[in-house]
C-alpha positions as CSV (number, residue, x, y, z in Angstrom):
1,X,0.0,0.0,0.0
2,X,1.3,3.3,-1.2
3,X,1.2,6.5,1.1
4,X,-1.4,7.9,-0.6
5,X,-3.8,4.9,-0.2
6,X,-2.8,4.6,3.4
7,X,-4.0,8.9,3.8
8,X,-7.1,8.4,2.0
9,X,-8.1,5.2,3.9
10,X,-7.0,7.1,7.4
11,X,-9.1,10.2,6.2
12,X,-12.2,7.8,5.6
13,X,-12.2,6.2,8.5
14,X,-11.8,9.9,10.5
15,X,-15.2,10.8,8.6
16,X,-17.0,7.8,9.1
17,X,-16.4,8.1,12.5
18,X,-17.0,11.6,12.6
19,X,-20.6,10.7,11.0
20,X,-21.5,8.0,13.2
21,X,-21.1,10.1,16.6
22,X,-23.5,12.9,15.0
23,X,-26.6,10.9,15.3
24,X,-26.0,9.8,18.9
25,X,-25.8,14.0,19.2
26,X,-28.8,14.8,17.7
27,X,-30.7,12.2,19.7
28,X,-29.7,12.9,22.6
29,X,-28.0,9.7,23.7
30,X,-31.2,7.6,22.7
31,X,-33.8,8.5,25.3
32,X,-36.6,6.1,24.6
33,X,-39.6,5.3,26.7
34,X,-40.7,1.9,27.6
35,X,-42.8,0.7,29.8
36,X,-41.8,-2.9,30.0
37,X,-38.3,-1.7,30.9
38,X,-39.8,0.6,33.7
39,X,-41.3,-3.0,35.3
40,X,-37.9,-3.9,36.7
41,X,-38.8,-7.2,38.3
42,X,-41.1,-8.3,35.3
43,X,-44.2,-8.9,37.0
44,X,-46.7,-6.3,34.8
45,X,-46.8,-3.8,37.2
46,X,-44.7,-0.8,38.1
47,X,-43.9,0.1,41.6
48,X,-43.3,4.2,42.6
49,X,-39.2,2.5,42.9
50,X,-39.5,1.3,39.6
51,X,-40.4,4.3,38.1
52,X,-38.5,6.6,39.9
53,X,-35.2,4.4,38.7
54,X,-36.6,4.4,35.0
55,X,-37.2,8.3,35.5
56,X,-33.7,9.1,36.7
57,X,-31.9,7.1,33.7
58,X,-34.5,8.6,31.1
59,X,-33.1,11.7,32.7
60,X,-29.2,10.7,31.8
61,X,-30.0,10.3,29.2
62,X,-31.3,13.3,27.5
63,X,-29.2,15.5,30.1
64,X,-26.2,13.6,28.8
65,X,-25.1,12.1,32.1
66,X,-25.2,15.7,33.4
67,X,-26.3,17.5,35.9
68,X,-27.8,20.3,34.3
69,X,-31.1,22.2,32.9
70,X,-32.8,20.9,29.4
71,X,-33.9,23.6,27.3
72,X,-38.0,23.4,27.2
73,X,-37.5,23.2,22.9
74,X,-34.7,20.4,23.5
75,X,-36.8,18.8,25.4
76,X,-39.9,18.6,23.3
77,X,-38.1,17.5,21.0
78,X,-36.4,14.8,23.0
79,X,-39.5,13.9,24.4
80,X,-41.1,13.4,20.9
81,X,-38.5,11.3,19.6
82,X,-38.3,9.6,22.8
83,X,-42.0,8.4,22.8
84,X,-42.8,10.4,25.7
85,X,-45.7,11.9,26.1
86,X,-45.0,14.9,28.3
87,X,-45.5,18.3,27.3
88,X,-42.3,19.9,28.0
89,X,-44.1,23.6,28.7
90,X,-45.7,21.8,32.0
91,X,-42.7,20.2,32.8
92,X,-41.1,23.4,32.8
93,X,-42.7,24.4,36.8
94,X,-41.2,27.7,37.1
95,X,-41.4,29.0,33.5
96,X,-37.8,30.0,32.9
97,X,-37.4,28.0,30.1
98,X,-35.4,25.4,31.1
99,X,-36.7,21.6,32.6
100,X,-34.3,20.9,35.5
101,X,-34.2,17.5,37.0
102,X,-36.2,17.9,40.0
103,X,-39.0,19.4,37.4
104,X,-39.0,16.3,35.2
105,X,-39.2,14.2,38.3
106,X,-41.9,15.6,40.1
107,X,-44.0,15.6,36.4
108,X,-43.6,12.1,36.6
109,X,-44.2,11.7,40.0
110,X,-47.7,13.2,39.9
111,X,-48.7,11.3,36.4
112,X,-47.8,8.3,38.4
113,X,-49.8,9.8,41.4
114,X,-52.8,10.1,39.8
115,X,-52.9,6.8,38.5
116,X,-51.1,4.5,40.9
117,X,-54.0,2.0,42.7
118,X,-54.0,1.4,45.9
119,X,-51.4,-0.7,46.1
120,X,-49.3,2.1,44.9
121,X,-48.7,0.8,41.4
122,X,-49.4,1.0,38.0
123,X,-49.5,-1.5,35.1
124,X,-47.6,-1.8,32.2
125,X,-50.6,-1.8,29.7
126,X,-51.7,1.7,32.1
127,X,-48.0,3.2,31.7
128,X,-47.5,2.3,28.0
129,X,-50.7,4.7,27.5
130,X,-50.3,7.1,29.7
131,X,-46.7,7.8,29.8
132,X,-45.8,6.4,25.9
133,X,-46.6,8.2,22.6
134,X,-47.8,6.0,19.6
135,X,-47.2,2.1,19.4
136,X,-46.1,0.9,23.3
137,X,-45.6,-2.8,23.9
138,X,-47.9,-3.7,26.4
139,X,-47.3,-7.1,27.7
């Protein structure tokens, strides 16, 4: 292999790496909502600790792994492409803008509130509707 062949390979390997890691970018490290993953234990229901956990790692995800605010149009938009069915306006408690964790929590929190039976959970098929956009697995 000349040196040519070998800069030309190097520089198309560079790109295609390059174009790989931009998706992943503009998804926002694959947020995704599903309610059979929230059920933990597998058992068709959803305890308040099973959807608290899912919450907080739906939350890495589209804050990156950080600790910081989420722009209210990132967010919709993460939220859409995540199948979530929040409305990131009435996430955003005090208006400024910006969903910080403890807002997207507490969202959560009281959706589940409302819904949870007396036994303090939900089911999978109730989640997938309530908390899903679109096609949700149910079973």
């Amino acid at each position: 292999m000349n040196s040519r062949t070998v800069l030309m390979a190097s520089m198309l390997f560079a790109t295609g790496v390059a174009f790989a890691q931009a998706p992943a970018d503009i998804a926002r490290a694959n947020m995704r909502f599903d309610a059979k993953a929230a059920d933990a234990n597998g058992d068709g229901m959803i305890s308040q600790d099973e959807m608290t956990k899912y919450a907080e790692t739906m939350w890495e995800r589209m804050a990156r792994a950080e600790n910081v605010s989420v722009p209210v149009a990132d967010a919709a938009r993460d939220f859409s492409r995540g199948n979530l069915n929040f409305e990131a306006k009435s996430v955003d408690a005090d208006g400024d803008g910006m969903i910080t964790e403890d807002e997207f929590m507490k969202h959560g929190q009281a959706k589940f509130d409302a819904m949870k039976s007396p036994k303090g959970m939900i089911s999978v098929a109730d989640a997938a509707r309530a908390f899903g956009r679109g096609n949700q697995p149910t079973q």
